[in-house]
Each structure stands twice: as C-alpha cells, then as structure tokens.
C-alpha positions as CSV (number, residue, x, y, z in Angstrom):
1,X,-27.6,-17.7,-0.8
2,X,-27.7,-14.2,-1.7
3,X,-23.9,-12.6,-1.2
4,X,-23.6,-8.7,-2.2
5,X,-20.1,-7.2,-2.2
6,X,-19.7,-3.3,-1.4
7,X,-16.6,-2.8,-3.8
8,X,-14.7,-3.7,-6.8
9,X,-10.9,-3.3,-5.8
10,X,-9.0,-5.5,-4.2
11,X,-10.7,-7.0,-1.4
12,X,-14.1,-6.4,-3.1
13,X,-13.0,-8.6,-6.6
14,X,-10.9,-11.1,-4.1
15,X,-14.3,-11.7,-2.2
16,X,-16.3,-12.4,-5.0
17,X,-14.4,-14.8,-6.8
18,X,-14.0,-16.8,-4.0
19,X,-17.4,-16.7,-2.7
20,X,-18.6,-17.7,-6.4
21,X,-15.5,-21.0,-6.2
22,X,-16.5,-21.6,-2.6
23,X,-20.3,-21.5,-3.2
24,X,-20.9,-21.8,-7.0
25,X,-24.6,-22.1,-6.3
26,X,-24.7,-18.9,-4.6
27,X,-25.7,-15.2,-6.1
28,X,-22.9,-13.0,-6.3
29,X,-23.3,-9.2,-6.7
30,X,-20.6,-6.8,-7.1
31,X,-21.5,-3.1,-6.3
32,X,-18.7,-0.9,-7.9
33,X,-19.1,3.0,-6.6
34,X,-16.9,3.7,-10.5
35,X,-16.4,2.5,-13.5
36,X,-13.3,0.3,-13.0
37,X,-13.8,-2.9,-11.3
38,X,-10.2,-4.7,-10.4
39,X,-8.0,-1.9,-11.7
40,X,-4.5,-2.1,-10.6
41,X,-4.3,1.4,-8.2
42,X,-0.8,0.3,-7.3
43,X,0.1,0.1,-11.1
44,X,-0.7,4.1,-11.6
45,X,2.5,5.7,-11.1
46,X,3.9,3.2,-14.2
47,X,0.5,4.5,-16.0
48,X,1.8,8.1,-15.4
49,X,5.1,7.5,-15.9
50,X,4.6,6.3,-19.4
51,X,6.2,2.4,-18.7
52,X,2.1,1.0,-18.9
53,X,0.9,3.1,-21.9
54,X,-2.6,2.2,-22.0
55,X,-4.5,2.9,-18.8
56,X,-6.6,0.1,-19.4
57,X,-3.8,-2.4,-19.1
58,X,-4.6,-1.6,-15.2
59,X,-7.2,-3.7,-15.1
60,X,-6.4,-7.2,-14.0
61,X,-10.1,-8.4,-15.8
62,X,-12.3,-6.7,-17.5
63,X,-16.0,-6.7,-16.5
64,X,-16.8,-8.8,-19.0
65,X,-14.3,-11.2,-17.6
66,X,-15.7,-11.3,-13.9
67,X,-19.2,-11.8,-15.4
68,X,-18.3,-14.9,-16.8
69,X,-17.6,-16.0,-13.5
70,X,-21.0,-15.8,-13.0
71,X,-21.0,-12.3,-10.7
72,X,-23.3,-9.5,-11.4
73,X,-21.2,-6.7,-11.5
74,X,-22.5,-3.1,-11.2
75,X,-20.3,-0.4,-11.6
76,X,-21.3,2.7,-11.0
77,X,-23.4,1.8,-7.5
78,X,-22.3,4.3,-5.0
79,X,-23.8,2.4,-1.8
80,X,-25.2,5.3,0.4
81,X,-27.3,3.0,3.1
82,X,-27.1,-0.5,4.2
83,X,-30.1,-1.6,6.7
84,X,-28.6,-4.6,8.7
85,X,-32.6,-5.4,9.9
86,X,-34.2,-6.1,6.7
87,X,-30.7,-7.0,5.1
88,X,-31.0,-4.6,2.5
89,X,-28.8,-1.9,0.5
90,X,-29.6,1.1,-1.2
91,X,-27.3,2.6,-4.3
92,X,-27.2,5.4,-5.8
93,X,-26.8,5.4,-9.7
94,X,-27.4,7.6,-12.9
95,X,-30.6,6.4,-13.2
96,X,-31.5,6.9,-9.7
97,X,-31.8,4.5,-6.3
98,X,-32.0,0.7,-6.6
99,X,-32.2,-2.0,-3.8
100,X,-30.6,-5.2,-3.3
101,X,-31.4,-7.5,-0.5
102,X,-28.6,-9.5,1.0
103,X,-27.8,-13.0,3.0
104,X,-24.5,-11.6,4.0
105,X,-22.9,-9.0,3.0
106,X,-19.1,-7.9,2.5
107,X,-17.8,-4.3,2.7
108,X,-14.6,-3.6,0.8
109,X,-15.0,0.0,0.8
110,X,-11.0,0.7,0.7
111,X,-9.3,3.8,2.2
112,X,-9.7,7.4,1.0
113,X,-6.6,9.6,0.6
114,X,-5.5,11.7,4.0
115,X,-6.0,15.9,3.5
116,X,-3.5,17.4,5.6
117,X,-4.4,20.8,7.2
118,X,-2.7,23.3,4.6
119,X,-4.1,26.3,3.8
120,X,-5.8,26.2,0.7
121,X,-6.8,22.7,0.2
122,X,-10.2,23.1,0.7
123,X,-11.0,25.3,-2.4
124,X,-8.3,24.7,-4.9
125,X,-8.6,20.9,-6.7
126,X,-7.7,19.7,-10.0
127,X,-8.8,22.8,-12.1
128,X,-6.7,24.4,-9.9
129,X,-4.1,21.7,-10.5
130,X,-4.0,20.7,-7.0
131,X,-4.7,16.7,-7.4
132,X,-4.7,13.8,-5.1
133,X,-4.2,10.4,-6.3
134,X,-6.3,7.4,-5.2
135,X,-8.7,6.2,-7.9
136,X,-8.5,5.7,-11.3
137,X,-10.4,8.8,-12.7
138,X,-7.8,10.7,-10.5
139,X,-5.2,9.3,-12.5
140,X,-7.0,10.0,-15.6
141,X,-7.5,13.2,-14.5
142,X,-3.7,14.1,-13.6
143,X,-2.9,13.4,-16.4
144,X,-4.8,15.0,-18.8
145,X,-4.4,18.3,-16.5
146,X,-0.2,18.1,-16.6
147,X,-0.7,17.6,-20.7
148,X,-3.1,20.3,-21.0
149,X,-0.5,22.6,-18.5
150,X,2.3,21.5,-20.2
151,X,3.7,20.7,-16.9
152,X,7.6,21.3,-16.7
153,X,7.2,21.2,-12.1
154,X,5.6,19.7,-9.9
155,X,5.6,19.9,-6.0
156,X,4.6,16.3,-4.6
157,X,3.7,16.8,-0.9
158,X,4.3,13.2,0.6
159,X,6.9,10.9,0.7
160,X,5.5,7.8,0.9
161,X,5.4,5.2,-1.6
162,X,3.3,6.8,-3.8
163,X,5.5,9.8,-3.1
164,X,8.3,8.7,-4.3
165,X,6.8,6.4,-7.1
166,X,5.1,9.7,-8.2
167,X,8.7,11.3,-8.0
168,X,10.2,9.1,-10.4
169,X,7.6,8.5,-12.8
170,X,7.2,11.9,-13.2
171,X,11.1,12.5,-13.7
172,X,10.9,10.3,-16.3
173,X,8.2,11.6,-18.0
174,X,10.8,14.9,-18.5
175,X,8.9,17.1,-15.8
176,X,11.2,18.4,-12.9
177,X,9.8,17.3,-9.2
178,X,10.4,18.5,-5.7
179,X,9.4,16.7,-2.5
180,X,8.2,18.1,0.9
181,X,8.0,15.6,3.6
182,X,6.9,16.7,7.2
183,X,8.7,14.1,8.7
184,X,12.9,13.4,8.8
185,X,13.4,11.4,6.0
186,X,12.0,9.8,3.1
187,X,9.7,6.4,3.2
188,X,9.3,7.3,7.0
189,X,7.1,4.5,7.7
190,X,9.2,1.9,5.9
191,X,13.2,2.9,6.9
192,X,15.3,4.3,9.4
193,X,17.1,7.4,8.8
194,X,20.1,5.1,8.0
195,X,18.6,3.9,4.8
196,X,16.2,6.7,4.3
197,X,19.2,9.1,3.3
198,X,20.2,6.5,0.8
199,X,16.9,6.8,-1.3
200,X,17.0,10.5,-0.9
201,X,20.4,10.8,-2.4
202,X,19.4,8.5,-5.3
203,X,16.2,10.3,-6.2
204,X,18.7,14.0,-6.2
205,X,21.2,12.2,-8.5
206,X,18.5,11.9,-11.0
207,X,17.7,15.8,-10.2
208,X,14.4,15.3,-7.6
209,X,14.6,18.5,-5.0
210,X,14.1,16.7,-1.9
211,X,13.3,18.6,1.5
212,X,12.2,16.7,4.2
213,X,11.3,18.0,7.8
214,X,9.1,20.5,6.0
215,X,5.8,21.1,7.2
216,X,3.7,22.9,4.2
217,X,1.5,25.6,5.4
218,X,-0.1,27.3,2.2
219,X,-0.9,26.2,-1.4
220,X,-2.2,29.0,-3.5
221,X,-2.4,30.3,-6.6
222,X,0.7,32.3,-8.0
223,X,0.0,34.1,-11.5
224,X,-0.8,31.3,-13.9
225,X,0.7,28.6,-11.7
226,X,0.7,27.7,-8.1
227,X,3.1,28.4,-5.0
228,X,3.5,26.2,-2.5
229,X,4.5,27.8,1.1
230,X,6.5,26.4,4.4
231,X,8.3,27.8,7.2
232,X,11.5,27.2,5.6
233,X,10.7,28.0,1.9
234,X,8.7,28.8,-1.0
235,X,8.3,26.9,-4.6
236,X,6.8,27.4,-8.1
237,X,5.0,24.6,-9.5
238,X,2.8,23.9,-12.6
239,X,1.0,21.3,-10.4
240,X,0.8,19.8,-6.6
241,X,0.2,16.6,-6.0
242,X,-0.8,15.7,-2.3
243,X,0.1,12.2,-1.7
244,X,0.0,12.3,2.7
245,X,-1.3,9.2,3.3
246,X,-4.6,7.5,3.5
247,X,-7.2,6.8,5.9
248,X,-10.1,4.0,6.3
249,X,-13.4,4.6,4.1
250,X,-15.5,3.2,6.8
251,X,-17.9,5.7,7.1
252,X,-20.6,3.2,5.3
253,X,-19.5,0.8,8.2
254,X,-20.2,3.5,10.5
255,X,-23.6,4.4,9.7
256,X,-24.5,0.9,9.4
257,X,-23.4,-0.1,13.1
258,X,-20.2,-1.8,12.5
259,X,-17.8,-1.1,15.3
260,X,-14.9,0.8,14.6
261,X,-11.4,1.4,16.5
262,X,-9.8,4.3,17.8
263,X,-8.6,5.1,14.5
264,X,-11.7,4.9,12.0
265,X,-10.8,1.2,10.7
266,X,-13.8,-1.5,11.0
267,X,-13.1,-4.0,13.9
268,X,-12.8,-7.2,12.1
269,X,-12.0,-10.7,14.0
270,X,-9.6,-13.5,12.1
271,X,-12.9,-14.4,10.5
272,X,-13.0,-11.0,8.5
273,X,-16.3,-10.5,10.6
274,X,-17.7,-7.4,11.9
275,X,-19.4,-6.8,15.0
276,X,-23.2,-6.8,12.8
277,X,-24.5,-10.1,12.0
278,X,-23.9,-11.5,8.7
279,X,-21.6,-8.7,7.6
280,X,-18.2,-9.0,7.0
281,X,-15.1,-6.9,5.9
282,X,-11.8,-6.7,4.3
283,X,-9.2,-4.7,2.6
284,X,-8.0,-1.3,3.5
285,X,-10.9,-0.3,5.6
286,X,-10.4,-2.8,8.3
287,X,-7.9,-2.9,11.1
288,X,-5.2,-5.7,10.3
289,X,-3.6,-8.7,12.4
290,X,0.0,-8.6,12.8
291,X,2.1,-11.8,13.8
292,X,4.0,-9.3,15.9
293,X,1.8,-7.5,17.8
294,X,-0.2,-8.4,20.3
295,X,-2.8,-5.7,19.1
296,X,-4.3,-5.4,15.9
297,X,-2.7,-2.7,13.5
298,X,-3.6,-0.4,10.2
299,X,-1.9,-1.5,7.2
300,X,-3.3,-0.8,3.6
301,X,-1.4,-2.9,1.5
302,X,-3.4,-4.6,-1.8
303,X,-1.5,-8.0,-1.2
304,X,-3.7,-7.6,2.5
305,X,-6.4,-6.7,0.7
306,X,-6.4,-9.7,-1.4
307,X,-5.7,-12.2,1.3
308,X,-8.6,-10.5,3.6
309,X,-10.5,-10.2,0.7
310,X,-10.5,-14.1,0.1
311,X,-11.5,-15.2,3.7
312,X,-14.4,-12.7,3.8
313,X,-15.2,-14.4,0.7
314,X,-14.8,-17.7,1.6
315,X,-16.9,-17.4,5.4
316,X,-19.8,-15.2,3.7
317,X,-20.3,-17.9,1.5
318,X,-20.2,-20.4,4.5
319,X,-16.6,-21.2,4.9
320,X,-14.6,-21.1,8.3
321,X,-11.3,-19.6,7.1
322,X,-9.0,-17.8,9.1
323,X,-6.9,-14.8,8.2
324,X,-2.9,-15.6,9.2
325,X,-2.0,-12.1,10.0
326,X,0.7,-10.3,8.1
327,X,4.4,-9.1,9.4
328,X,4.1,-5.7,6.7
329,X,6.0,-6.9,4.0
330,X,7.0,-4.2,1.3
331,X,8.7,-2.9,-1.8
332,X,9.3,-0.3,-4.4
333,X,11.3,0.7,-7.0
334,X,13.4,4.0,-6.8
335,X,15.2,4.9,-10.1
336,X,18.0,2.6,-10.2
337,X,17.7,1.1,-6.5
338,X,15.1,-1.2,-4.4
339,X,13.8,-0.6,-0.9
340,X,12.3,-3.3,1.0
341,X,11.2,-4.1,4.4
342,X,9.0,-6.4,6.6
343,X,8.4,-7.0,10.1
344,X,9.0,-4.5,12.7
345,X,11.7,-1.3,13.2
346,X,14.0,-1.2,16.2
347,X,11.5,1.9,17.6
348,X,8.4,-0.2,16.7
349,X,9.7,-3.5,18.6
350,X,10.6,-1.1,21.5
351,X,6.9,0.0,21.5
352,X,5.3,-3.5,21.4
353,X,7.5,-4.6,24.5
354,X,10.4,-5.9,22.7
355,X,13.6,-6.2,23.7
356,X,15.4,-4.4,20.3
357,X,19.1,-4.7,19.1
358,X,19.1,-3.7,15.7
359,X,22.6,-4.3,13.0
360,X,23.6,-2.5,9.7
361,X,25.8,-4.6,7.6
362,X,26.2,-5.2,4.0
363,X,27.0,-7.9,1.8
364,X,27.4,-8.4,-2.0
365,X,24.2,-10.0,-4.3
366,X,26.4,-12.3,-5.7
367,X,29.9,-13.8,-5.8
368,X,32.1,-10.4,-5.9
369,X,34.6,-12.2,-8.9
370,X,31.7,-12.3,-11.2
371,X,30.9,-9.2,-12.9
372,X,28.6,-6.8,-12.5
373,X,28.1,-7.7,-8.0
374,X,26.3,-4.9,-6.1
375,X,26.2,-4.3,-2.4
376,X,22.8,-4.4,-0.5
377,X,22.6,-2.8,3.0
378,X,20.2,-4.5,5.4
379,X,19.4,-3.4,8.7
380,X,18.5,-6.9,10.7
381,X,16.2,-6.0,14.4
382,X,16.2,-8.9,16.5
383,X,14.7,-9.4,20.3
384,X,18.1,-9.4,22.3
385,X,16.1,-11.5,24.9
386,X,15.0,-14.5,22.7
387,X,16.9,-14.1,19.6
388,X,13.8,-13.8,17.4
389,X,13.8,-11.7,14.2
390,X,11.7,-9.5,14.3
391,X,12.3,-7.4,10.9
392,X,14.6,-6.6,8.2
393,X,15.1,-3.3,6.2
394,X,17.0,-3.8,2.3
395,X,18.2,-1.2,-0.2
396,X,20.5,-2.4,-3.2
397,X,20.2,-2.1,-7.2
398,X,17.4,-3.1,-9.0
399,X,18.1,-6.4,-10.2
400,X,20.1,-7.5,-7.1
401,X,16.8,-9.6,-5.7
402,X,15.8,-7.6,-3.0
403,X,12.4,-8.2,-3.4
404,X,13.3,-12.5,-3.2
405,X,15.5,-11.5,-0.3
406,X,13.1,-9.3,1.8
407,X,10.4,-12.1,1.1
408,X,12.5,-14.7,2.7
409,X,12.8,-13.0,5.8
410,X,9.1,-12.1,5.7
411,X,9.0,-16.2,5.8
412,X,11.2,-16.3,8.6
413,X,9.7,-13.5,10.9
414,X,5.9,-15.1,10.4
415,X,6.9,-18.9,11.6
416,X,8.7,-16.7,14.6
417,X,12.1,-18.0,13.4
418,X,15.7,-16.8,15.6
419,X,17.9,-14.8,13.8
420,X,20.5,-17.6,14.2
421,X,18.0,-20.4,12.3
422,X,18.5,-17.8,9.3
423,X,21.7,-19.4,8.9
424,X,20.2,-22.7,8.6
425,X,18.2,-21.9,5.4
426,X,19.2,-24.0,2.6
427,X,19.4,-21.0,-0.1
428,X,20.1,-21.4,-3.8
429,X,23.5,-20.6,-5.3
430,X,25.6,-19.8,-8.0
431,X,27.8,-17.4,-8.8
432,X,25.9,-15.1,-11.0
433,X,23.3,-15.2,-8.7
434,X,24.4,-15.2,-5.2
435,X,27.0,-16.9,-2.7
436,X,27.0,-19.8,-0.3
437,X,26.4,-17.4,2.8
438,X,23.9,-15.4,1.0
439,X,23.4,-11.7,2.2
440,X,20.1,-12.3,4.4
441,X,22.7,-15.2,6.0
442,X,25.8,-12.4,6.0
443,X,23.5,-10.0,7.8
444,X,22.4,-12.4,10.1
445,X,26.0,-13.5,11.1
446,X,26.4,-9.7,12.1
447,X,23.6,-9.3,14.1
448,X,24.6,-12.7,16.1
449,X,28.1,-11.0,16.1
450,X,27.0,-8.0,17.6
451,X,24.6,-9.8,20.3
C-alpha cells in the first residue's frame, strides 16, 4: 500500500511513524513544504530566548533518523494539487514539479498565523522588522533581524501563548517588550479576568508594558524604527512581532474537495477521515472533538496534533482507531509562575447548555510547615445541575506542580467525573510535596461548599 503524508510537523511525522509500525510493509512518503521535518514549533520562544541554544536541538529526529524508519522523506515539497480521481499529487520543488501517486492519502497541512486588519501589514514584513512567528525559518529569521537591529524594544501584538512566551523570552534576552492585546486581559482564551490580572502583574514585575483592551490600528515606519499606533496610544519599537492567533491551512483540502466548516477547518469524523475517499486528516487543520461539547471545536494544540496524527496514521494504513476527543488541556510558563487550564470556562459551559457555578479558592502545594510552600489559585466550573466538572483554571510558582495538578483534572473532566469524586482520588503525599487533601481536593471542597 502506497501512503503519502502532506506534512512533516506534528500530525504529518505522528502519521507516518505509525502508518510504517501499523503497516511495515507499506510505502511511506513524507512531503515536507521546508526544510525541517519534526521541529519542535512550540520549543521556539526557548530557542529565542537563549534557554535551547542551538536551533537544531528543535528537532525531535533528524531526517536521517525518520528514514531509518523506512519513510521517504522529502522536504522541500510544497504540495500545490492533489487529484482525488487518479489519486495523485503534484509538488513543487527547486528542481521543478514531481508526482506521486497515492493509496490514501493524509493531509497534515497545520495552521497558518492569523493577520489582523492593521494598517500597514500588508507591505511592511521582516525587512521592515515586522515578523510573525509560525515556522522555523521565521524563527531563524527573527532572530537574526533583532541581532542585526540591535534590538533594545519590541511591540508583541498578541497575547496569547506565544504572546506571552515571546514576552518573556525576549525579557530575558535583555530587550524591553510591550504587549497590546485587543481583548480584556491576557491569555484570553485560557483564563478569566480573575486569573488573567495575576499573569499580567507578574510579566510588569519583570518590567513587560502590558496594555490590554487595545485595538492596534497602524504599524508604520518611524525614522529608522517603527511606530506602532492605537486609539489609546502610540509606541516606538526596534521590532513588531504579530502573534494574533492562527487559523486552518486547509486551503489544499479546499481545492481538493474536502469539506470544510464554517470556520475553514477540514471536517474530519472520529476516524480522522474526510468527506473524499481514501483521504484523511489531522493536526491543526482539522476541526477537533471535545468530550464536552456536543459539537466539534477548533483547537490547535501539538499534543492534538500528535494524537490525531496517530489514528490518521493508523486507519490510512488499514486500522480502525478512533480519536477520544480532548477537554483542551494547557500550560505555559510565565517568568516565575505557571498557568494552566482544561475543560471548559464558566461562559463557555453557559454556551454549550450547561448549567455553570464556577469557585475561586486557594490552597498551598504542599504542607505550609515545610519550607519554601506556595499558594496556587484555581478556579473549579462545575454543572450546578449534575455536579459534573467541567473545567479547572491554575496559576502558582513554577515548581509548585501545576502542570501534574491541571493534568489530573484533565483525567477527571474526560471520564465525566463529579466534582465531589475529586475527593475520592487516592493522591500521593508527603510533606515536601503536597498534603493529604491536596489542592485540586481543597478546591473541590469549595466548590461543593459553595453548591
């Protein structure tokens, strides 16, 4: 069986390997549109920040590595036409168009980054040093340009993750950073306000401007740098970085027949399969299954991607997996503290027909007569009607487990567990590390409290 894989990242490499353990005697091709096949895109900010010196620690195998696997890699294959009749696909390279013909086919084509409409986007780019940040030549690029500037501010517009990863990795590399977010708070997607002023405070006590509910208009140049205009002020920088989001790259999909939704992401069932025969899809240019919604949902996140990326592996190759679903599990690293979340918000339970109560409370990491205890502030939703959890929002120091923590409740809110069976979770302890009621259990007793 001939299996060709549009896409090197995360769903594209998870695919492959999988269809090559699945199906050893099958033909595995890997059409890679750059030059860096399995490249860590979430490790960047730690590549720019200095933390992962070499950018070629990114890669979690080389191409070498996958080959010996026994898949044919091609990188630099820009796929520009897939013809579902004759089950072929036509590439573009350096050395002009090749063909590959196809049993089935998998599309991992990723997302692309989101362009708001601000003035001056549309001419100015990175010789300008206006610079998105999606791909690993961007990267490259960035940071040659802010050596080459000798960068000393940057405006970020965004503050998503890689907002705010940008924000602190760029801090620490010595060059001051300001933040405009359109929206009320920072991480808008991920926290409530409650929380969301939290992270702002702690990227301004390491000296990050932060201005959120600011809608950029302008970027343009200003003498030998750049100015960066809203309704509510103006700021100097070196270099922008536009980090709003991202949307699906399905416009391969598109042209090749594949349904799409509403919102540009391929329509994918549990099987990973698209509405075309023999194709299938995965990764952060398909629409996702949540455990929680009744609806599927877009959620680019590379552990998805990998999990996606598997099944469509695994059923191309002749397998009848099915993808679980996810419940949006996060985390990241700000300075000194750690946000996490998973599940749904109060005002995204209210919108999928949920019956919301949502409780702040917080509770220590570990035992408070050990040295060295921290608070952590979670925000519990539950469905006041059935006691379900529905989500969980965390913030405390880095090193007080909140990734461990959030994960469990992840656990919990997937196997539709109450909030009250929280309590019944037989959690590790010792002092050093944590309590008998641990904090995920302290948080839960509030929210039963409070019901």
């Amino acid at each position: 069986m001939r299996i060709l894989v549009v896409g090197g990242s995360d769903a594209g490499i998870s695919a492959s390997l999988r269809a090559r353990e699945y199906a050893p005697d099958s033909t595995v091709t890997m059409l890679v549109a750059d030059s860096y096949p399995n490249f860590s895109i979430c490790g960047i900010p730690y590549h720019l920040s200095g933390e992962v010196a070499d950018w070629r620690n990114l890669a979690h195998r080389t191409a070498a590595d996958i080959e010996a696997t026994g898949i044919d890699v091609r990188i630099n294959h820009t796929v520009t036409a897939v013809d579902p009749t004759t089950k072929s696909v036509t590439a573009s390279t350096t050395d002009g168009q090749v063909e590959f013909e196809y049993d089935r086919l998998v599309i991992g084509t990723g997302a692309e980054p989101v362009r708001p409409p601000i003035g001056g986007l549309d001419h100015l780019g990175p010789a300008d040093g206006v610079h998105l940040l999606h791909t690993m030549d961007e990267a490259r690029g960035l940071d040659e340009d802010l050596r080459q500037r000798d960068a000393r501010q940057v405006v970020i517009i965004g503050a998503g993750y890689i907002g705010i990863e940008m924000a602190e990795a760029l801090t620490n590399r010595g060059i001051g950073v300001t933040v405009l977010e359109r929206l009320d708070g920072v991480l808008p997607r991920t926290l409530d306000q409650q929380l969301a002023d939290e992270i702002t405070a702690e990227l301004e006590a390491h000296g990050v401007e932060v201005r959120c509910g600011t809608t950029v208009t302008e970027v343009r140049r200003d003498g030998a740098g750049l100015a960066v205009v809203a309704g509510d002020g103006k700021w100097s920088a070196d270099a922008v970085l536009v980090v709003s989001g991202v949307t699906p790259n399905s416009e391969l999909a598109a042209a090749t027949g594949v349904q799409l939704n509403a919102h540009g992401a391929i329509v994918v069932d549990r099987h990973m399969r698209t509405s075309v025969p023999d194709i299938w899809a995965a990764g952060d240019c398909v629409h996702t299954h949540h455990a929680l919604l009744t609806e599927p949902t877009y959620v680019p996140l590379g552990t998805t991607a990998h999990k996606q990326g598997r099944v469509a592996g695994e059923n191309a190759a002749g397998g009848q997996k099915e993808f679980a679903g996810i419940v949006g599990t996060q985390v990241v690293r700000v300075f000194d503290r750690v946000v996490a979340a998973t599940g749904l918000r109060d005002i995204e339970a209210t919108v999928a027909g949920y019956t919301p109560l949502t409780v702040q409370s917080t509770a220590d990491d570990h035992k408070r007569y050990y040295p060295g205890a921290t608070p952590i502030q979670i925000r519990l939703t539950g469905d006041q009607s059935t006691g379900r959890l529905l989500g969980a929002e965390l913030v405390g120091t880095h090193g007080a487990e909140i990734a461990k923590r959030v994960d469990t409740y992840a656990v919990a809110v997937q196997n539709g567990l109450a909030v009250e069976q929280i309590l019944d979770l037989d959690l590790s302890y010792t002092p050093p590390l944590g309590s008998p009621w641990d904090a995920i259990q302290l948080a839960a007793q509030s929210w039963l409290a409070a019901r």
